[in-house]
C-alpha positions as CSV (number, residue, x, y, z in Angstrom):
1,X,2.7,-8.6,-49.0
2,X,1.4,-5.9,-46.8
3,X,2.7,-5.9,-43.6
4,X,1.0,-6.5,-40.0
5,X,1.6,-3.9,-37.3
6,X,0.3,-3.9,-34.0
7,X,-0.6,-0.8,-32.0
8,X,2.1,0.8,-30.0
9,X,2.7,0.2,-26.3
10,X,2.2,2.8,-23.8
11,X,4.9,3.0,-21.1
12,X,3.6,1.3,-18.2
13,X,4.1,2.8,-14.2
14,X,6.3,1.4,-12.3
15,X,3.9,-0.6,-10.4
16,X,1.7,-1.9,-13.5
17,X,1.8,-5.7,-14.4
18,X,2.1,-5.5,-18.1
19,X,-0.8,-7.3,-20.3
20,X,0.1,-11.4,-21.3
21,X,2.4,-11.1,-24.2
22,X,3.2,-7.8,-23.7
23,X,6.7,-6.8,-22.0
24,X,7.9,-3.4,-21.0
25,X,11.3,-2.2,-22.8
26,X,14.5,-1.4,-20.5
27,X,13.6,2.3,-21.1
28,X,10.7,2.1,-19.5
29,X,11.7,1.1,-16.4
30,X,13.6,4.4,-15.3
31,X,15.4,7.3,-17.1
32,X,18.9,8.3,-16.7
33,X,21.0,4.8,-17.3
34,X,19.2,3.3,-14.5
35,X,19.4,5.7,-11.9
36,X,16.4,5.9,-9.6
37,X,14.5,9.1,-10.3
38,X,13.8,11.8,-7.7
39,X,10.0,10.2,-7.4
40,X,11.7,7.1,-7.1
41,X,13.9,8.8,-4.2
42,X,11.4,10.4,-2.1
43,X,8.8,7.1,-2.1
44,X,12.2,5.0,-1.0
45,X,12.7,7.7,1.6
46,X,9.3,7.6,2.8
47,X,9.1,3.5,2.5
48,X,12.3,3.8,4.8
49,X,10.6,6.1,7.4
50,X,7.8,3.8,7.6
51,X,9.7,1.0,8.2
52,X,11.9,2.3,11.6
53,X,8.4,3.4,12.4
54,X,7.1,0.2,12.4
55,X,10.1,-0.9,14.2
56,X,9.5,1.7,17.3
57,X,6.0,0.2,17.4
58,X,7.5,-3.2,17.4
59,X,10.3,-2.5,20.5
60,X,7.4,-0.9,22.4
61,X,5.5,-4.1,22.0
62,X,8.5,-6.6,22.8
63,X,8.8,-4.8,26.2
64,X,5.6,-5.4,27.5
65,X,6.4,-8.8,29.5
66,X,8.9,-6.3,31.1
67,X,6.3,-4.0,31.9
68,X,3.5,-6.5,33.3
69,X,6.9,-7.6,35.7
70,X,7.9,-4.0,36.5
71,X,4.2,-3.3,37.3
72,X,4.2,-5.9,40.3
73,X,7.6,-5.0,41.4
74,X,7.7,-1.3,41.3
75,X,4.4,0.3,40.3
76,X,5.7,4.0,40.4
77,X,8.9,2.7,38.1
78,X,6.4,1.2,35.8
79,X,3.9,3.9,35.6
80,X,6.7,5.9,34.4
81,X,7.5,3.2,32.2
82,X,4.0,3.2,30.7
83,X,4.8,6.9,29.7
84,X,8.1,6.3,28.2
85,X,6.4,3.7,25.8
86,X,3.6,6.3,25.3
87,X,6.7,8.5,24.4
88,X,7.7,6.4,21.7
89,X,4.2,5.3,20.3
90,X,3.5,8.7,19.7
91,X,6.8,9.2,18.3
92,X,6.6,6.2,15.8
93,X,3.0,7.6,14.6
94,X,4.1,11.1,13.9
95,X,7.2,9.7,11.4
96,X,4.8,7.1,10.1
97,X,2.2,10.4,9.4
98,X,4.9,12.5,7.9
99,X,6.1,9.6,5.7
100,X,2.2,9.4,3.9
101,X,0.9,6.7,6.4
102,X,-2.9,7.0,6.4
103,X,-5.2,5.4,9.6
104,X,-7.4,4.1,7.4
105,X,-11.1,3.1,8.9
106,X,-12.9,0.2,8.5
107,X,-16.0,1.7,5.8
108,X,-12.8,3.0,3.8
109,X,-11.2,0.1,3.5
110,X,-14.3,-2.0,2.3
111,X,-15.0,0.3,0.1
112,X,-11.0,0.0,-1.5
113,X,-11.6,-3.9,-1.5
114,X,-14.7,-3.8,-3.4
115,X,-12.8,-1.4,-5.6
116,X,-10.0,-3.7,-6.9
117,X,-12.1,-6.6,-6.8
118,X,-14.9,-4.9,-9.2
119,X,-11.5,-3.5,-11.2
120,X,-9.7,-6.8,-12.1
121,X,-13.0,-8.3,-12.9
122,X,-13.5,-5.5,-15.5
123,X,-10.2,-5.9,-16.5
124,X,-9.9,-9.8,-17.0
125,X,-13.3,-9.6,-18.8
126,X,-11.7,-6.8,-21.5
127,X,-8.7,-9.1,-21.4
128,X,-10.6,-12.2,-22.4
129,X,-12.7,-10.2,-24.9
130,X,-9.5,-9.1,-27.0
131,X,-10.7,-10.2,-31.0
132,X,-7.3,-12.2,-32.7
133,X,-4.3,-10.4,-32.7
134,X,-4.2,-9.7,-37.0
135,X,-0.3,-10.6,-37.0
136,X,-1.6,-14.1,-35.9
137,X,-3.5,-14.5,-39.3
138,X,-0.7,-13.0,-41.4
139,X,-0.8,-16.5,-43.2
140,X,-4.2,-16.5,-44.3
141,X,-3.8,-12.8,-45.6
142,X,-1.2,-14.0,-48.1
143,X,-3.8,-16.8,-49.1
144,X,-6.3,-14.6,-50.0
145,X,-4.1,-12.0,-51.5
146,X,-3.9,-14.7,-54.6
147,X,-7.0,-14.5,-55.0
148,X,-8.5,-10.9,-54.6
149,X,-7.3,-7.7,-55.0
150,X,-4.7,-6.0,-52.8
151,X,-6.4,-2.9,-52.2
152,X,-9.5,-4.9,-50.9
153,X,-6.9,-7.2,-49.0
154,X,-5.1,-3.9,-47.3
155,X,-8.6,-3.0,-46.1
156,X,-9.4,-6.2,-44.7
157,X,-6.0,-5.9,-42.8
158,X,-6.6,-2.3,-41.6
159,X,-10.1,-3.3,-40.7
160,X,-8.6,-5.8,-38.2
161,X,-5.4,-3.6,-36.8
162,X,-8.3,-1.0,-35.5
163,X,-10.5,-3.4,-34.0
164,X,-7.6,-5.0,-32.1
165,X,-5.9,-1.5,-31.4
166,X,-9.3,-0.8,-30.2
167,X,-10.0,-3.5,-28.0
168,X,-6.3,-3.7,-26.3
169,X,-6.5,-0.1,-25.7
170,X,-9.4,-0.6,-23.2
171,X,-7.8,-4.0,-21.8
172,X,-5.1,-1.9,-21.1
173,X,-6.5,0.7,-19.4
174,X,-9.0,-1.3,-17.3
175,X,-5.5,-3.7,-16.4
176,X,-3.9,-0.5,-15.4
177,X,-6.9,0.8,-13.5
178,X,-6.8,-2.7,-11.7
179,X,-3.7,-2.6,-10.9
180,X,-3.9,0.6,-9.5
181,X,-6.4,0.0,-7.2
182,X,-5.3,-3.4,-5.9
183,X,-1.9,-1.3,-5.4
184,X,-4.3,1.1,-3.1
185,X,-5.6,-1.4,-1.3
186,X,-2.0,-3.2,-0.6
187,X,-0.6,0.1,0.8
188,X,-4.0,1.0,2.7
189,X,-3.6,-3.1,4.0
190,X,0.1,-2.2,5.2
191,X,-1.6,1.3,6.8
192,X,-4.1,-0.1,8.6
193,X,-1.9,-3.2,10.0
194,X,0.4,-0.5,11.4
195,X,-2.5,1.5,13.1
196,X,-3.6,-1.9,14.6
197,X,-0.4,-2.5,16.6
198,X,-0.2,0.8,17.4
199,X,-3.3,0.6,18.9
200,X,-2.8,-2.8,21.0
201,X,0.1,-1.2,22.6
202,X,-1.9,1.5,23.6
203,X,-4.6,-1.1,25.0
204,X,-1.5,-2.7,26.9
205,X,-0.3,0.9,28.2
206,X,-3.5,1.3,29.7
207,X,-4.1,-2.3,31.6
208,X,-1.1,-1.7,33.3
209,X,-2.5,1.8,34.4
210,X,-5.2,0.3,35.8
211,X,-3.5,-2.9,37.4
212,X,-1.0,0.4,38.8
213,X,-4.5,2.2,40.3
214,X,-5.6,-1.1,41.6
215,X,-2.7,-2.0,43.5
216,X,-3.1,1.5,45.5
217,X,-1.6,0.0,49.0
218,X,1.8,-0.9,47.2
219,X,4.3,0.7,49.4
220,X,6.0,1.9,45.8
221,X,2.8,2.9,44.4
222,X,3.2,6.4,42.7
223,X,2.2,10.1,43.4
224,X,0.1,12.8,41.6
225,X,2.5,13.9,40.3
226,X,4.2,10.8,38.4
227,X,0.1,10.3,37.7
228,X,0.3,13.9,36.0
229,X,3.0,13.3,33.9
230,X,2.2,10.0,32.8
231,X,-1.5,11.0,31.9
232,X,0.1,13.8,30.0
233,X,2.3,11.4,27.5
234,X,-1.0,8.9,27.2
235,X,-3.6,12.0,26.4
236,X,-0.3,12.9,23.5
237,X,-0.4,9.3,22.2
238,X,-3.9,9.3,22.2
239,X,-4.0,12.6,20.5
240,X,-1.7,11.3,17.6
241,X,-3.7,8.9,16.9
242,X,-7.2,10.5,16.9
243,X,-5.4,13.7,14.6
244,X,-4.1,11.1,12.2
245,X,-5.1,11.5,8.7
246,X,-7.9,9.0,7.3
247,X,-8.3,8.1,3.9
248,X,-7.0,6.5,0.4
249,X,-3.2,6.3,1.0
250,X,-0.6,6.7,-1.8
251,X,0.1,2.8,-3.2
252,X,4.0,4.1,-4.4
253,X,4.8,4.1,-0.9
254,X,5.0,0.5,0.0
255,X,5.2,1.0,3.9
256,X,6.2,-1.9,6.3
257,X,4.2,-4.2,8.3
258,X,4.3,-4.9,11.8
259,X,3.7,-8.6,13.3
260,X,2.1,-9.1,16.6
């Protein structure tokens, strides 16, 4: 009886959800015994830096009840407070920029939505439109092998491994275009939610400014010059934010979130 083979599996990236009934071997997770490789190392690195940077922006946001209090009390102590957070915020953005972080607008991110929406689609519709797989009728090929010739039998056989091999190949590739892009749009998801806090802080920096100006009379209100230097670290924060890069980010750098 002639055998039935399949085509062979490509290795799948890392972040690829293999194709139903198809598993990924243990050497195709990572080379060297298991050991991460030096890709492996830098993304984890990066994901790392991402993730204290998100922290900073979280601290700065936890200690703006403080602020609002330290703004009644002591408006020239909490202009100068308002600068220290600035301080950090700008700090948090620049290791969240050097680690890959993108501040993602809102047309780019529509765009990466419709992207790996209109990608799975494609790639559930070439998943659903994969022909029998020919070991599945590996019965029916010894049946009519009794009665017809083998050679026209092989042919019959071959016939069917190329249509399949075919067809999974583009499944395949449309699932691992899919999968690509929805792996975009998490990381750009994760970018932008980052962006967003950072930017509510900055909102918060700047009510207490003006609730500072307001309150003008306050025996403790401050001077020029703790106006100068405070304006200096907002215009920096400010600046870090407009100068930060825009754009599709790089999905093997998961990032971390930060919650309001």
């Amino acid at each position: 009886m002639i055998s039935l083979m399949t085509a062979a599996a490509r290795p799948l990236p890392i972040w690829r959800t293999p194709l139903q009934g198809r598993s990924a071997s243990p050497g195709e997770a990572s080379p060297g015994f298991g050991l991460p490789s030096l890709t492996e190392m830098r993304d984890a690195q990066k994901s790392m830096k991402k993730e204290m940077a998100a922290k900073k922006v979280q601290s700065v946001r936890e200690r703006m009840d403080a602020l609002k209090l330290m703004v009644k009390i002591d408006p020239r102590a909490g202009l100068k407070m308002t600068a220290e957070l600035a301080k950090e915020l700008k700090s948090a953005v620049k290791d969240y920029v050097e680690a890959g972080g993108k501040n993602v607008t809102d047309g780019e991110m529509a765009m990466m939505r419709r992207d790996a929406k209109d990608a799975r689609e494609a790639a559930d519709a070439a998943l659903r439109g994969l022909p029998a797989d020919p070991k599945d009728a590996d019965g029916e090929a010894v049946e009519a092998e009794i009665g017809a010739e083998t050679a026209k039998v092989d042919a019959e056989i071959k016939r069917a491994q190329a249509a399949y091999a075919t067809a999974f190949g583009i499944a395949d590739a449309q699932d691992e275009t899919a999968d690509r892009a929805e792996a975009v749009l998490g990381a750009a998801t994760t970018d932008r939610g980052f962006f967003q806090q950072v930017k509510l802080a900055l909102a918060e920096l700047k009510e207490a400014r003006e609730k500072i100006k307001a309150d003008w009379a306050h025996p403790m209100s401050p001077n020029k010059d703790d106006w100068k230097a405070a304006d200096k670290e907002m215009a920096e924060l400010e600046k870090a934010i407009d100068m930060a890069p825009t754009g599709m980010p790089n999905p093997a750098s998961s990032g971390a979130s930060v919650k309001a």
